[in-house]
C-alpha positions as CSV (number, residue, x, y, z in Angstrom):
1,X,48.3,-16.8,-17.0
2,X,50.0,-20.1,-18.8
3,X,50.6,-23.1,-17.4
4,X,54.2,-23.9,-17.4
5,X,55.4,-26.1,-19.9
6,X,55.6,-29.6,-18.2
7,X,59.3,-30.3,-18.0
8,X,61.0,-33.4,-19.6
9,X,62.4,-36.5,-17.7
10,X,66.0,-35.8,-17.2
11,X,68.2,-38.3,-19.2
12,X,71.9,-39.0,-18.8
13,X,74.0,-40.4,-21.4
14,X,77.9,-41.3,-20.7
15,X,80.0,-42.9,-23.8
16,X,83.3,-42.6,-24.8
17,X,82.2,-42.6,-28.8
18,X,81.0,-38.9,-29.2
19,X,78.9,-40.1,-32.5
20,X,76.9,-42.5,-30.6
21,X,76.3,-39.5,-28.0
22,X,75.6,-37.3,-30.9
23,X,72.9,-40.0,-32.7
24,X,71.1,-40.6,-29.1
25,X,70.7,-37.3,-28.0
26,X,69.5,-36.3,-31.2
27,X,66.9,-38.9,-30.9
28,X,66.2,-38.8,-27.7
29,X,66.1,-35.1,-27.1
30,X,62.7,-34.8,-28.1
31,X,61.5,-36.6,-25.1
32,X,64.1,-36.0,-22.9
33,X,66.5,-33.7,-21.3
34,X,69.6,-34.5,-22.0
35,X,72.7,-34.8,-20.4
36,X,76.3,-36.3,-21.4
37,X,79.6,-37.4,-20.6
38,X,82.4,-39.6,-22.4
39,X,84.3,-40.7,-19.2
40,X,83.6,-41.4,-15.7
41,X,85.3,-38.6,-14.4
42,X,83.7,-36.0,-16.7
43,X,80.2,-37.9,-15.3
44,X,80.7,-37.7,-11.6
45,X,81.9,-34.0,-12.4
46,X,79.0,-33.5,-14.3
47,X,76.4,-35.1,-11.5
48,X,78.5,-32.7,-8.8
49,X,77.8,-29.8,-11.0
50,X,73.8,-29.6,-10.5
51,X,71.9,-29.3,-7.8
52,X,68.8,-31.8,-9.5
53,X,69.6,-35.6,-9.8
54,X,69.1,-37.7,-13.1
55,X,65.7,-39.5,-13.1
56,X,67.6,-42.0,-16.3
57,X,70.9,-43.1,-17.4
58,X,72.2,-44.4,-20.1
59,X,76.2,-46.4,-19.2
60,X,78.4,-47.7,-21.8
61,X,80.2,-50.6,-19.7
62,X,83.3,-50.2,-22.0
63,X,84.5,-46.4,-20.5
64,X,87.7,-45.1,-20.8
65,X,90.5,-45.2,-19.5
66,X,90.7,-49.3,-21.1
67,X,88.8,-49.4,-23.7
68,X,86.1,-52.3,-23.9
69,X,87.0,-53.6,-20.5
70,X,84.0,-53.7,-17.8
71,X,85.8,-51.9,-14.9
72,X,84.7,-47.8,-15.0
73,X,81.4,-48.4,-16.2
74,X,80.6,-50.9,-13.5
75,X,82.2,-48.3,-10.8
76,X,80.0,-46.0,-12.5
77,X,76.9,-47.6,-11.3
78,X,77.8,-47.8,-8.0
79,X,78.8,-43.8,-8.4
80,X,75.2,-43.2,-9.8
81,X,73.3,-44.7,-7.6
82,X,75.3,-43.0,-4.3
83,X,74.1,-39.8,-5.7
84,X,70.8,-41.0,-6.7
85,X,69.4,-44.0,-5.5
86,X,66.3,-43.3,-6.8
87,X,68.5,-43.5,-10.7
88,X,67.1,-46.0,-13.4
89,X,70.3,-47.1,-15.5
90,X,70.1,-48.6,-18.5
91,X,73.9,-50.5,-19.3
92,X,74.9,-50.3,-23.2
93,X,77.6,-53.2,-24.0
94,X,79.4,-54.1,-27.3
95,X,79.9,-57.4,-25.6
96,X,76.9,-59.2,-24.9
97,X,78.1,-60.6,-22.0
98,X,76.1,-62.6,-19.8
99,X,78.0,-62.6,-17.0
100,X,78.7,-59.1,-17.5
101,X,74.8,-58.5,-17.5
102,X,74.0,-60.2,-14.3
103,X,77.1,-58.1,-12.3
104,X,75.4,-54.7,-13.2
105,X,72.2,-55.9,-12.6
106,X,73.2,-57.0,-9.1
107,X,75.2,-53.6,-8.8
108,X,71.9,-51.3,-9.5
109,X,71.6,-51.5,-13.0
110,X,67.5,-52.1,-14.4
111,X,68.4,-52.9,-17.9
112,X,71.1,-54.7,-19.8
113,X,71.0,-53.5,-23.8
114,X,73.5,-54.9,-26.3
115,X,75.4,-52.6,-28.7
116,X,74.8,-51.3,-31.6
117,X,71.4,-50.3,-29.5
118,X,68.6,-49.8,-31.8
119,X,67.3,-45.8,-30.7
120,X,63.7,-46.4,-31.2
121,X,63.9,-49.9,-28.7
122,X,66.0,-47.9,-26.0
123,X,63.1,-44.9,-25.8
124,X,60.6,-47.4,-25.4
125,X,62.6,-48.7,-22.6
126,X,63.0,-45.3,-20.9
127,X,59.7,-44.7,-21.1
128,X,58.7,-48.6,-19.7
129,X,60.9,-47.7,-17.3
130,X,59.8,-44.4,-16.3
131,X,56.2,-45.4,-15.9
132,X,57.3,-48.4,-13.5
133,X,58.8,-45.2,-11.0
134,X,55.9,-43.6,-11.6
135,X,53.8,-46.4,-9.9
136,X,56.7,-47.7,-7.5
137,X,56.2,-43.8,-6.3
138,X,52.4,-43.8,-6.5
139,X,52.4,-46.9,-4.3
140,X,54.6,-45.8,-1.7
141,X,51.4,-44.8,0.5
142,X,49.7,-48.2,0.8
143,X,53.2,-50.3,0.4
144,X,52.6,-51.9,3.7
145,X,50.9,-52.0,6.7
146,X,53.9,-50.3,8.3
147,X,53.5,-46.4,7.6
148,X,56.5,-46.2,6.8
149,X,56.3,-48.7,4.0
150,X,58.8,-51.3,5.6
151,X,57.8,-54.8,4.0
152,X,58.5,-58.1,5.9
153,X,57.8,-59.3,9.0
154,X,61.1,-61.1,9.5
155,X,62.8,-61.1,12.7
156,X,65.6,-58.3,11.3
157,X,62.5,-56.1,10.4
158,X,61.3,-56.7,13.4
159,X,64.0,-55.6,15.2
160,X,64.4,-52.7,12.8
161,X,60.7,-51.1,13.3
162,X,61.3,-51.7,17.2
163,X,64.8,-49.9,16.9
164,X,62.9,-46.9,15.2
165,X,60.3,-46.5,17.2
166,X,62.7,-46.5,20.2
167,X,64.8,-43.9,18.9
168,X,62.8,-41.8,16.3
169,X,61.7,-38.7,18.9
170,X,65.0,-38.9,20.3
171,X,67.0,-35.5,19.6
172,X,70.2,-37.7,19.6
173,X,72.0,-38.2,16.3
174,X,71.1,-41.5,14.8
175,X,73.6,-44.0,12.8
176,X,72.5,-45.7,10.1
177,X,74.3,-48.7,9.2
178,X,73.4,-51.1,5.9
179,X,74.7,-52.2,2.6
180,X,73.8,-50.7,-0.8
181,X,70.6,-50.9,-2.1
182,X,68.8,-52.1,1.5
183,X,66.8,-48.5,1.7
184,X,68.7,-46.5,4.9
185,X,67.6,-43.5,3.4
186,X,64.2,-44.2,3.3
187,X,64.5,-45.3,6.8
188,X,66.2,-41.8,7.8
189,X,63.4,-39.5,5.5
190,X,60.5,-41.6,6.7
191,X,60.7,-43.2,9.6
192,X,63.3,-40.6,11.3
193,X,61.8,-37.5,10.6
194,X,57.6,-38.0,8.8
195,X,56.6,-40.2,11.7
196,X,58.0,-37.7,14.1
197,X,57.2,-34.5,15.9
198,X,59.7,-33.0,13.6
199,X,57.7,-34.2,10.6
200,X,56.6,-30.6,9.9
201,X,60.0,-28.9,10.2
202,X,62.9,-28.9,7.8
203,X,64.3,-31.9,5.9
204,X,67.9,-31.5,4.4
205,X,69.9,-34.0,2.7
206,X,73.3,-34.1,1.2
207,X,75.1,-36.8,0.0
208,X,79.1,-36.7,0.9
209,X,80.0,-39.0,-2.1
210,X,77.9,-37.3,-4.5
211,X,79.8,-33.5,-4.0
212,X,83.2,-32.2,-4.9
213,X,85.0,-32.5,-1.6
214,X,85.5,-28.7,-1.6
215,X,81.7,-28.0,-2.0
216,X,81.2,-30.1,1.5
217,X,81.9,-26.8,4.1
218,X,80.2,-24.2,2.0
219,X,76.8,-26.9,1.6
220,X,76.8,-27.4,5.4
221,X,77.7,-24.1,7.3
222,X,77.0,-21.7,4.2
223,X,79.8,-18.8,3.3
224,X,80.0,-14.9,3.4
225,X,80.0,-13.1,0.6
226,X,83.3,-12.7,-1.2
227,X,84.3,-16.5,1.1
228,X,85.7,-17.3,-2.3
229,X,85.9,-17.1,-5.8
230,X,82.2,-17.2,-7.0
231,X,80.5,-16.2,-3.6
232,X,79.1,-13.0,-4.7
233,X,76.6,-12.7,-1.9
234,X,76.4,-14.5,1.1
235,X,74.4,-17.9,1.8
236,X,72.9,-20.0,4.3
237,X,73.8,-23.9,4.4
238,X,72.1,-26.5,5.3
239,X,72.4,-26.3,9.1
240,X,70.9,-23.3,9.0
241,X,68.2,-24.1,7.1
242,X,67.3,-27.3,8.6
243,X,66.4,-25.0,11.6
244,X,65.1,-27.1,14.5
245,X,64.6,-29.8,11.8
246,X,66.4,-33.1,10.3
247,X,69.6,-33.4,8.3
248,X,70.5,-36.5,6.5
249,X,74.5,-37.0,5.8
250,X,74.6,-39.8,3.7
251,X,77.6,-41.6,2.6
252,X,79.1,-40.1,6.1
253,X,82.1,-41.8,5.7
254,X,83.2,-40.6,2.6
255,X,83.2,-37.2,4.3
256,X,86.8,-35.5,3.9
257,X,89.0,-35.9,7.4
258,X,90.0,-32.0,7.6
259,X,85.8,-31.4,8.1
260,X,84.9,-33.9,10.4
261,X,85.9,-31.6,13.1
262,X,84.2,-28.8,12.4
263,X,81.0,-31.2,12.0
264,X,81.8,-32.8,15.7
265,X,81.8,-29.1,17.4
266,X,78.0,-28.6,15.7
267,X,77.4,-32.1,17.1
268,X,78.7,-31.1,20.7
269,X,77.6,-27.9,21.2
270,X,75.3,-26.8,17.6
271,X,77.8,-24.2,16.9
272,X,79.3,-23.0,13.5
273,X,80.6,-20.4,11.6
274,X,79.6,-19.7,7.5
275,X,82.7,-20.0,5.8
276,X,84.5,-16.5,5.7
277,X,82.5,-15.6,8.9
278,X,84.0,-15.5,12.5
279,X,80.4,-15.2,13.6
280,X,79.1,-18.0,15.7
281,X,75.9,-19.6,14.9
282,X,74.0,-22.5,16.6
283,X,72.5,-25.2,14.7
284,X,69.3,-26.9,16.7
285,X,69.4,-29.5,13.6
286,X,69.0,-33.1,14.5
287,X,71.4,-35.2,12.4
288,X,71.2,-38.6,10.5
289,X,74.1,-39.8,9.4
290,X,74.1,-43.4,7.3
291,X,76.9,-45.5,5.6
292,X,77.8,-49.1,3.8
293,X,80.8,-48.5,5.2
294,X,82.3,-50.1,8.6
295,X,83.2,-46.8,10.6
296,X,85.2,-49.1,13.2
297,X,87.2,-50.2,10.7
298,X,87.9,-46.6,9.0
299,X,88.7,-45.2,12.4
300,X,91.1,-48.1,13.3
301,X,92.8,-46.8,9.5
302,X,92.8,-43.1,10.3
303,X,90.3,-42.3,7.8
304,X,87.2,-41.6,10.1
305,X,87.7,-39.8,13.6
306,X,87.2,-41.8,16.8
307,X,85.7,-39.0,18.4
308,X,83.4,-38.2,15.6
309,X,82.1,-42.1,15.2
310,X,80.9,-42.2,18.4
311,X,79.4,-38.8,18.6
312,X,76.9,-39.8,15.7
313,X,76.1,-43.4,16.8
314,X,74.6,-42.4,19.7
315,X,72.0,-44.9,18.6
316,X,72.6,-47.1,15.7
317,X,70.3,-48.6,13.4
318,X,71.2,-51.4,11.2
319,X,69.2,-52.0,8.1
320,X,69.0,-56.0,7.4
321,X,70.4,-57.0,3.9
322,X,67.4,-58.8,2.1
323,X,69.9,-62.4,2.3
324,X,68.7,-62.4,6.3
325,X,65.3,-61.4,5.4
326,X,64.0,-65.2,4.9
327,X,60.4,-65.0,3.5
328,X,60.5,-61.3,3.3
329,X,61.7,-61.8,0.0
330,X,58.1,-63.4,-1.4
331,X,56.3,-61.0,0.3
332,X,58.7,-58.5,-1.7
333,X,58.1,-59.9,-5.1
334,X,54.6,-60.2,-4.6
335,X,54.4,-56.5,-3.6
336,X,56.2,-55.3,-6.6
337,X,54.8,-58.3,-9.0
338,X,51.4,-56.3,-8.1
339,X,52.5,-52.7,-8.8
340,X,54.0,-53.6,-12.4
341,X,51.2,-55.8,-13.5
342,X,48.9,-53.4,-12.3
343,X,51.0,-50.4,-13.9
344,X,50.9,-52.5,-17.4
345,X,47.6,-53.5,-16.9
346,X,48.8,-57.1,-17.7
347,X,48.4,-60.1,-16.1
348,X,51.3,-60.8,-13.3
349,X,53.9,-63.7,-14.1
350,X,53.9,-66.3,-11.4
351,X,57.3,-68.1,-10.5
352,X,57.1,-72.2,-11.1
353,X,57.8,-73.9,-7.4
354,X,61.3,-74.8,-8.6
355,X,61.9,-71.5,-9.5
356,X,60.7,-69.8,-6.3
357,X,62.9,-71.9,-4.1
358,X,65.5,-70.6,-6.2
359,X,64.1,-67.1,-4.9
360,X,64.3,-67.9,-1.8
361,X,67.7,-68.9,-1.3
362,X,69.2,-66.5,-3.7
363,X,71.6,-63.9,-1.9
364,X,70.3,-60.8,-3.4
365,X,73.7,-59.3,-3.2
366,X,71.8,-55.5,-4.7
367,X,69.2,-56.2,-2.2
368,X,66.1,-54.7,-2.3
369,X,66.7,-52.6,-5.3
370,X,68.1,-55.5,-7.1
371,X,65.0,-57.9,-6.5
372,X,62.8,-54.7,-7.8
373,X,64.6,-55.0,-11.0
374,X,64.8,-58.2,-11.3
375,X,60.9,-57.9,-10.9
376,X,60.8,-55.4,-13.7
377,X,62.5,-57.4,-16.1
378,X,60.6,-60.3,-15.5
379,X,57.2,-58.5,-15.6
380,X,58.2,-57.1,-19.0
381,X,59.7,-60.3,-20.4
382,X,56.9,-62.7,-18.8
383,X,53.5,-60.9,-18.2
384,X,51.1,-63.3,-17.4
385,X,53.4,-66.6,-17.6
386,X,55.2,-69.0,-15.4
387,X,58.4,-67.8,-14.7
388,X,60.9,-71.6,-14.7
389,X,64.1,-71.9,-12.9
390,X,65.9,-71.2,-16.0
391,X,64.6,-68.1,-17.3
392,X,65.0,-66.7,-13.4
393,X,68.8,-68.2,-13.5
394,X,69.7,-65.6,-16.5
395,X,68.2,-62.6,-14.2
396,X,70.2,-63.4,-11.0
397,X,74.2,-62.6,-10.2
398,X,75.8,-65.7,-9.0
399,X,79.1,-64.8,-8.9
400,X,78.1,-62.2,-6.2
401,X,76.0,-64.3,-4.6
402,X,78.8,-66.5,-3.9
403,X,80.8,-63.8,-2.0
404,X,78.0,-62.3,-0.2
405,X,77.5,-65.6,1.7
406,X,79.2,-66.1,5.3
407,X,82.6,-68.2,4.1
408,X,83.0,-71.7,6.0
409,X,85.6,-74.0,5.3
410,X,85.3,-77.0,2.8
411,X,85.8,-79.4,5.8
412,X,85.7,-78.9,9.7
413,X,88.4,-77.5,11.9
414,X,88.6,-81.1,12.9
415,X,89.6,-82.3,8.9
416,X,91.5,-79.0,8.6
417,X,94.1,-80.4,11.5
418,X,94.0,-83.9,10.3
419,X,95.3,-82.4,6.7
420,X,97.8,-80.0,8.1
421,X,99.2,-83.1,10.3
422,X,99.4,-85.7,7.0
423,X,101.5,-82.6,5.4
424,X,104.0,-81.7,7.8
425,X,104.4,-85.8,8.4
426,X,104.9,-86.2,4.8
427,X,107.1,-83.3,4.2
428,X,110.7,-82.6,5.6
429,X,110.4,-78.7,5.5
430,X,107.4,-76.8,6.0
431,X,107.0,-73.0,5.4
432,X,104.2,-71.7,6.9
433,X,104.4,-68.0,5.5
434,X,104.4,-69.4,2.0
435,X,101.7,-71.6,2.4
436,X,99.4,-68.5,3.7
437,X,100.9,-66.3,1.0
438,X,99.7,-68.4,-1.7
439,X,96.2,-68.9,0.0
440,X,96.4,-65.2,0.0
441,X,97.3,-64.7,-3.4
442,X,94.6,-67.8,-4.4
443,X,92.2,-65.4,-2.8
444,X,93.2,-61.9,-4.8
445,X,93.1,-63.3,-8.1
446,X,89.2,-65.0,-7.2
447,X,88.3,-61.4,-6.1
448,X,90.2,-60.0,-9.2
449,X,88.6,-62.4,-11.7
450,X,85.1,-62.0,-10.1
451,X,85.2,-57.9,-10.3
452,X,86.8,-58.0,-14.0
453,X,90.4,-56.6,-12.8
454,X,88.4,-54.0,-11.0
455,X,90.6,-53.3,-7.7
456,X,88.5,-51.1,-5.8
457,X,85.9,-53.6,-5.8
458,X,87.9,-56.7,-5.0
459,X,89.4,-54.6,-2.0
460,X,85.9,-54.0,-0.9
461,X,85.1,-58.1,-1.5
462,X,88.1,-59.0,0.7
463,X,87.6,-56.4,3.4
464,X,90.7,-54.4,3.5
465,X,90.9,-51.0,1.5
466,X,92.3,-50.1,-2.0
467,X,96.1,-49.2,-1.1
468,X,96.3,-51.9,1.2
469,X,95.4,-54.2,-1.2
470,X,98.0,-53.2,-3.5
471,X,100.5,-53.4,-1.1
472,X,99.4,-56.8,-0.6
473,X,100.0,-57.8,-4.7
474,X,103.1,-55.9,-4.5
475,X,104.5,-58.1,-1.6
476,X,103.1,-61.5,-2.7
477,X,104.9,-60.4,-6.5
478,X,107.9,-60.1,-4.7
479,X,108.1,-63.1,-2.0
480,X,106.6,-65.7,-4.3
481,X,108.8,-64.5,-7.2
482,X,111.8,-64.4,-4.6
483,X,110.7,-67.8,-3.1
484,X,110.9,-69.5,-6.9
């Protein structure tokens, strides 16, 4: 009896120039199994398709539908790493933009690589890239004295390992609560269900962002045969499955509204039906649910049930961005510092002492996974060096930085009144809604210019959702160009 043929590391390419898809897959399909796409949509159709995530991706930044303009292939990113956060993307650029480097590496990206990419240096950087999972994965074990492999002894971490150990043998659904990149689902797969009395049932997960909307119902409560087109037999889902075990809905909020009923009455009482079926079955599954959303906020929209919200944060667990982490964020470098060097088999790279205050005080808007690819690049660039403030300055995002910090006011509330009183001394007729509408429209354009035009992500930077942000342009277009 053979062996089976080891199987290749799964590659993804997405560019809208079909011969440099062509001339890469070529290449790379020796080594690789590859994948491709020309748009975003065709990608996330493509990722929604199959069951297996990408291990490797290669972005062009300059997607359709505006041609060499940032916008889809940063969204991209952010659309990758929701269905895999475990994906290593690599960014491709024809504009060897700094500042267009440090925003997808802040986003997720590991690698920034100027166009026209030179094939042989990108499969070297797969492969670089592929042997630093390999360790990250190999290390998992011993990452920490925590079994888990929860770095940091901060106050937040603190609180977080006390929160799980409170609630982890509970058969209550759990809430997961954190921003991109902070490592909720390694909080829900280990510390919510290996280091439980569960730890040798079932473990589902699905991903509600990374699955065509209409897949959601069959994936959960499973469909009879002939349900619809394509069902020709019948299938369990993953409530059924999971059996008296653990199932993790990440990205809960993205979860279509017309479902969220049906997955309330499993949450009240474990009952279901398969789709097609008017059999009832009873789910014993406990469920995690986790979001870098704020639920409160999409219920008081109409876009998350009320009811449903507080049926799943029974107990809720938030996951501490790395910003309130303090000198977590050493103890993180030097963690990862030691896996790479040791993967390389190179000497470390030390940071100078101006340079690591600059650690310290950096925002890490990516979080965790951005500071392990920061480390990456920096043990691949600097093996065995110092490390000075301004080769660490080129690695880090300071444009997101800026907006992930808590926003004060240049002066006091004290100044604030002593300004507003010189003004309306000085001037006969004051207009209060104009002056607020231009520090509101002051505001759009920063979050525009900062997100390259992008207005999903400027809605998300200002806290209010896409549509009402363009309201908000509309109605500032048409009072200020009414007011002048």
């Amino acid at each position: 009896m053979t062996s089976p043929e080891l199987r290749k590391p799964s590659l993804l390419i997405v560019d809208d120039d079909p011969l440099i898809i062509d001339t890469l897959a070529f290449f790379l399909g020796r080594e690789f199994e590859i994948a491709t796409a020309g748009s975003r949509a065709d990608c996330i159709a493509l990722l929604r398709s199959r069951n297996a995530a990408q291990q490797l991706a290669l972005v062009d930044l300059g997607l359709p539908p505006l041609p060499h303009q940032p916008d889809e292939g940063f969204a991209l990113i952010s659309d990758l790493l929701a269905h895999s956060p475990s994906i290593k993307i690599i960014v491709l650029s024809g504009q060897n933009d700094e500042a267009n480097a440090r925003h997808a590496r802040a986003l997720g990206a590991t690698e920034f690589v100027a166009k026209p990419a030179d094939p042989e240096l990108l499969r070297q950087t797969l492969h670089r890239i592929l042997a630093y999972q390999s360790a990250e994965l190999a290390a998992v074990p011993e990452a920490a004295e925590d079994p888990c492999g929860l770095l940091g002894n901060s106050i937040s971490m603190q609180k977080l390992r006390a929160q799980i150990k409170q609630y982890g043998d509970s058969p209550f659904p759990v809430l997961i609560e954190g921003e991109s990149g902070s490592g909720k689902e390694i909080v829900a797969s280990c510390c919510l269900h290996r280091l439980t009395s569960r730890r040798d049932k079932p473990y589902f997960a699905l991903n509600c962002a990374a699955i065509s909307p209409n897949l959601v119902e069959p994936t959960l409560f499973g469909y009879a045969k002939g349900a619809f087109t394509g069902a020709v037999q019948a299938k369990s889902g993953y409530f059924e499955d999971a059996e008296d075990g653990t199932l993790f809905l990440d990205e809960i909020g993205e979860l279509p509204i017309e479902l969220q009923p049906k997955l309330l009455r499993v949450l009240e009482n474990g009952e279901f039906q398969r789709v097609g079926e008017t059999q009832q079955r009873v789910s014993r599954a406990r469920v995690i649910a986790a979001t870098n959303r704020d639920l409160r906020k999409e219920v008081r929209e109409g876009r998350f049930r009320a009811d449903l919200y507080h049926r799943l944060s029974v107990f809720t667990i938030n996951v501490p961005p790395l910003r309130e982490m303090d000198d977590d964020k050493v103890l993180l470098l030097r963690h990862y510092r030691a896996i790479y060097a040791g993967q390389a088999r190179q000497l470390p790279f030390d940071l100078t002492d101006e340079a690591l205050a600059r650690w310290q005080a950096y925002g890490f808007p990516g979080n965790v996974r951005e500071l392990r690819n920061i480390v990456i690049r920096l043990a691949t660039k600097y093996p065995g060096r110092a490390v000075g403030l301004a080769a660490l300055e080129d690695e880090l995002d300071t444009g997101a930085e800026t907006l992930q910090a808590p926003w004060l006011p240049p002066q006091g509330v004290d100044e604030l009144s002593a300004i507003a009183l010189r003004q309306l001394q000085q001037r006969g007729q004051f207009d209060l809604d104009d002056t607020l509408r231009r520090w509101e429209q002051g505001y759009i354009q920063a979050a525009l210019k900062l997100t390259h035009g992008n207005v999903s992500q400027a809605a998300r930077l200002l806290g209010v959702n896409r549509t009402t942000l363009y309201n908000r342009m509309e109605a500032l277009t048409r009072d200020l160009g009414a007011a002048n």
